[in-house]
C-alpha positions, 0 to 999 in steps of 0.5 A, a space after each residue: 620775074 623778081 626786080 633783081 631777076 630783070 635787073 641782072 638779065 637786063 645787066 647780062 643782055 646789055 654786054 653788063 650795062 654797056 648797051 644800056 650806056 652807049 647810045 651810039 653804037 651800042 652794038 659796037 661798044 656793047 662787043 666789048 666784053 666779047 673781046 676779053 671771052 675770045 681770047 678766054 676761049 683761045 686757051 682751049 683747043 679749038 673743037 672745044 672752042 667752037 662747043 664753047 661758042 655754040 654753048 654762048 650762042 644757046 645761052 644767050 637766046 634766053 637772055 636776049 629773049 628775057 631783055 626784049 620782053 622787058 624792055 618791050 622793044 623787039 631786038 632793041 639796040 641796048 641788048 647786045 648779048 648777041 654781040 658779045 656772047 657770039 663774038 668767040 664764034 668768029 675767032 674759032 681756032 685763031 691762035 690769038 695769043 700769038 698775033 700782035 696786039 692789033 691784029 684783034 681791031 681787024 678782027 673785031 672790025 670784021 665782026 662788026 661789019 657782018 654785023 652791021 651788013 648781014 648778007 643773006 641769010 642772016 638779015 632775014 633770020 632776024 624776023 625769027 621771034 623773041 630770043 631765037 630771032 635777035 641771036 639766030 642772024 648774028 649767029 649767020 652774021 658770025 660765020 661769015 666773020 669766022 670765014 673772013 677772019 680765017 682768010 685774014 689770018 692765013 694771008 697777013 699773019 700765018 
């Protein structure tokens, strides 16, 4: 792999350098991007958002698997693409732009905390190798988020 080759998939997988720069919680500041690709996402019905969240959770298998290689660390904290490239898949199909401004902290809040938690099975994928096993439990992480999200959404602001 060239050095710009390592350089911009090091530059994807880190949320475009925030987990490289974030030494606390750089799975937290590393969500960031993801923010801005859910409400991307929410343009689109929401059959298409969930091909669109499926299709980023393929795609970041390869760049999570690439960076781990490079920096020879397994799942190491500075490659956030399993956050930010998943975080659409818990926001499937809330009408986003109709929700006050902070109804995305709790929302990102959520996400974070199954993240962080992984109830079963989702800590138990992590053992999966390379790519498919650092995307595969945020992946698990992420449909729990989607379900609370949904219930959040339908008690406090439906």
């Amino acid at each position: 792999m060239s050095a710009f080759s390592r350089k911009t998939t090091l530059f994807v997988a880190s949320g475009f350098g925030i987990g490289l720069f974030a030494p606390f919680a750089p799975g937290t500041f590393g969500s960031l991007p993801g923010v801005a690709l859910a409400y991307a996402t929410t343009l689109l019905p929401a059959w298409l958002q969930a091909v669109a969240a499926l299709g980023l959770a393929l795609a970041a298998i390869p760049f999570c698997g690439a960076a781990e290689a490079i920096l020879g660390v397994k799942d190491d904290g500075r490659i956030t693409a399993d956050e930010w490239m998943l975080f659409p898949l818990a926001l499937t199909g809330i009408p986003l732009a109709s929700l006050p401004w902070w109804s995305m902290a709790v929302f990102f809040a959520t996400v974070r905390f199954f993240d962080i938690v992984k109830p079963p099975p989702a800590r138990k994928l992590q053992e999966l190798h390379g790519g498919l096993g650092i995307v595969v439990d945020d992946f698990a992480a992420n449909l729990y988020s989607l379900a609370a999200n949904w219930a959040i959404y339908l008690v406090f602001f439906k």
